[in-house]
C-alpha positions, 0 to 999 in steps of 0.5 A: 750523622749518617753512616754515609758521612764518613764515606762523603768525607773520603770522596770529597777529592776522588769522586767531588760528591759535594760540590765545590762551587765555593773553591774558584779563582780569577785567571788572567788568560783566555783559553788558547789550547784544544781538547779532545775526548780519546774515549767516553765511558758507557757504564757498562762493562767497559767501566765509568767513573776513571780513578785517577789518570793514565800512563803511557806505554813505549808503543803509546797506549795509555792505562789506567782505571774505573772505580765503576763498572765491568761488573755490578755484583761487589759489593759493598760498592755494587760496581766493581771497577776495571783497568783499561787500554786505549789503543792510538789510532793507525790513521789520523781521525780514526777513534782510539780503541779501548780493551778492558784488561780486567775487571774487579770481582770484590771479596766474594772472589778475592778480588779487589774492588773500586780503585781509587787512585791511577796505574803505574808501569813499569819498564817491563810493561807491567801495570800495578795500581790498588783497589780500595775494596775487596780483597781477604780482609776482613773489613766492614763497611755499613755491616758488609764485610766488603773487604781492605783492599789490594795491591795489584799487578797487570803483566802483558802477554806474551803474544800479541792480542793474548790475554793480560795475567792479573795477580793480586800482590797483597789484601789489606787486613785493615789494623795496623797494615792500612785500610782504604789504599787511596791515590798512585803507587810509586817506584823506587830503584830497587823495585819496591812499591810505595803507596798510601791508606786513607784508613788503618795503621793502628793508630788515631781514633777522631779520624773517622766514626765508621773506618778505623785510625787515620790511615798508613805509608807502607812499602810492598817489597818484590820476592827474593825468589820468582812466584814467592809473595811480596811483602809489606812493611808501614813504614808510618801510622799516622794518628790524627790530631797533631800528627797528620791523618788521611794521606792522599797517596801520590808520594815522591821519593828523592835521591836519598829515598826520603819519602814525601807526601801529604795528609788531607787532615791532621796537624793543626788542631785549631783555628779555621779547619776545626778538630779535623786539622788543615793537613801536613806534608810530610817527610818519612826517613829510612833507617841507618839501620835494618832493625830501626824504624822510619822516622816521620818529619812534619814538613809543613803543617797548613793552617788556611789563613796564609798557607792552604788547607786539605792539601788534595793531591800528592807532591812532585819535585823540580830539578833542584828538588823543592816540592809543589802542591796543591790545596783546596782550600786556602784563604777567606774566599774559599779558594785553594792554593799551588804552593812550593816548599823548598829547604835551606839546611834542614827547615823547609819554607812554604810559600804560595805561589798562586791563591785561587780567589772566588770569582773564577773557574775552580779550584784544585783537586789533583796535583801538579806535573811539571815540564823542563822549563820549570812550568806547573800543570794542573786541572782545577774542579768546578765553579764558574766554569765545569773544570779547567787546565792551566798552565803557572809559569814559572818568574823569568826573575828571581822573586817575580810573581808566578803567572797563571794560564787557562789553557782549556775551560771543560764544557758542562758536566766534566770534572777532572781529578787527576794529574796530567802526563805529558807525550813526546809532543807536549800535548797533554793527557788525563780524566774527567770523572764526568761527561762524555756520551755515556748515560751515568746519571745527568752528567755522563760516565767520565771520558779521557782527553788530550789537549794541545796547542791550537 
């Protein structure tokens, strides 16, 4: 095993370096929406590679992040990353503006480097996100300190075309606080930002060879006094083996500030995911008390068979708060799998609610966004097609079969990875990691796209 192994394992869901081509399924409709490109990357200083999707804002500007690009001196990753505008267009058929609000400079400044998860915002308009790399810490990646990664805030000018203020709010240290931030950052009422580390926390050895322990949950709480530091608290380490082990980010928070989320290992020590585990979900509870601790509680262990396995995106809820995610692998054939997760007294009940089979497009790499009615969106990785949109509707009865939709089928070279966001008109938005006109290896630098009913 080479030191790039441990590495490859990470960004098999955020970057797809190995491929995918096993992870198909049939689907039962044509395609029946368009897309279109709102912006391709170049590779240069106005990044490539989007990590994670995008975010509107009130006037209808959409945000997020490159893990590439802005800059080339980081290291250890070389390209530094940045955080991006797309400015609508004043007439129709004009092109949508990109601004870049920032871009990473890595440890050598203090900086954070390569996201590796989406932008969130606040009602101020603020925009807050991590980078994987860079920062204070002292972490070493292939015998460069390279740094554990960062929180940080973006806050708008006060004066229109001014300058964006970038404060970073907290660099990993890389033991017990987390290593490796991975996936979105969520909000809770009273301001605090909740997220995961792919590394870290102190505990767990069999995880990985080159990054330490299995990764963390933390929670990043805001000052009590204007300009003071914010604070960090791991709310759950976890420690492989039959506890979880590299959680995904994406988490979710329901009315009781329980938090859910899920780990792409860990759990299930046997059986076909071998010692690495199939991956959990799981439920952390706060304290009665201030002076307790979190209380971690297995949702649901997968096992591949009947369930899914490597669940590869974070957890949503519906109105009446059952869970649903996805997996990518799941059955036999290789394929992946939506799966909703509901409770009846205090035992939650998985069950599958679509097994993606080894004839079609591909299979899942993000998570779901849902609409008023109920229905699920997701964008499913490369197989017989580059990567797709669907749509599962959810039963006009109770106990009837959900129904599956391929809404657009990408052209060669595109591969989303990201979570769709829906805009005031029902069309949706996100990114390909690839294609578009940019010049980044054979297969372009990554675009954002929107597609809509024809």
């Amino acid at each position: 095993m080479n030191p790039n192994d441990g590495w490859s394992r990470l960004l098999f869901v955020r970057l797809g370096v190995i491929l995918l081509s096993f992870f198909v399924f049939a689907m039962n409709a044509s395609a029946e929406w368009k897309e279109k490109v709102l912006y391709s990357f170049q590779g240069g200083t106005d990044g490539a590679v989007p990590a994670g999707g995008v975010v509107f804002d009130q006037q209808g500007n959409l945000y997020g992040a490159t893990q590439q690009g802005g800059g080339t001196n980081c290291s250890p990753m070389a390209d530094c990353g940045t955080v991006y505008q797309l400015a609508p267009p004043s007439k129709g058929g004009d092109p949508w503006t990109e601004t870049v609000l920032h871009v990473f400079q890595g440890k050598q400044h203090n900086d954070g480097e390569f996201p590796s998860g989406g932008v969130i915002a606040d009602a101020s308009g603020n925009i807050y996100g991590t980078a994987s790399y860079g920062g204070t810490g002292d972490c070493v990646l292939l015998g460069i300190k390279g740094g554990c990664g960062t929180v940080f805030e973006l806050s708008p000018p006060q004066t229109k075309g001014g300058q964006w203020t970038y404060i970073t709010l907290y660099s990993f240290k890389g033991g017990k606080d987390g290593y490796l931030p991975s996936g979105d950052l969520v909000f809770d009422g009273a301001g605090n930002l909740y997220g995961a580390t792919y590394f870290g926390g102190g505990k767990g050895t069999t995880c990985n060879p080159y990054y330490q322990y299995c990764g963390t949950v933390f929670e990043l709480s805001p000052p009590k006094i204007k300009g003071g530091k914010w604070t960090e608290k791991v709310l759950h380490s976890f420690a492989g083996g039959s506890d979880g082990a590299n959680p995904n980010g994406g988490l979710v928070l329901d009315s009781k500030g329980n938090v859910y989320g899920t780990t792409y290992g860990g759990g299930n020590e046997s059986g076909e995911c071998g010692s690495l585990g199939c991956g959990t979900a799981f439920e952390l509870t706060p304290p009665t008390q201030e002076v307790d601790s979190w209380k971690e509680k297995q949702v649901h262990v997968f096992t591949r068979d009947n369930d899914g396995a490597q669940p590869s995106g974070g957890l949503i809820f519906d109105a009446e708060e059952s869970l649903f995610g996805t997996a990518l692998g799941g059955n036999a054939s290789g394929g992946g799998v939506v799966f909703r997760m509901t409770k009846a007294g205090r035992v939650w009940k998985e069950t599958v609610l679509h097994w993606f089979s080894n004839n079609g497009p591909g299979a899942p790499l993000a998570g779901l966004t849902i609409d008023s009615l109920g229905d699920l969106y997701g964008t499913t990785g490369p197989g017989s097609q580059y990567g797709t949109v669907f749509r599962l509707k959810t039963p006009v009865s109770h106990g009837a079969d959900w129904t599956l939709y391929l809404l657009y089928a990408f052209p060669n070279g595109r591969l989303p990875m990201a979570n769709l966001v829906f805009d005031r008109s029902g069309n949706l938005y996100s990114t390909t990691t690839e294609g578009g006109t940019g010049a980044c290896g054979n297969f372009g630098c990554g675009t954002v796209f929107a597609v809509s009913p024809k």
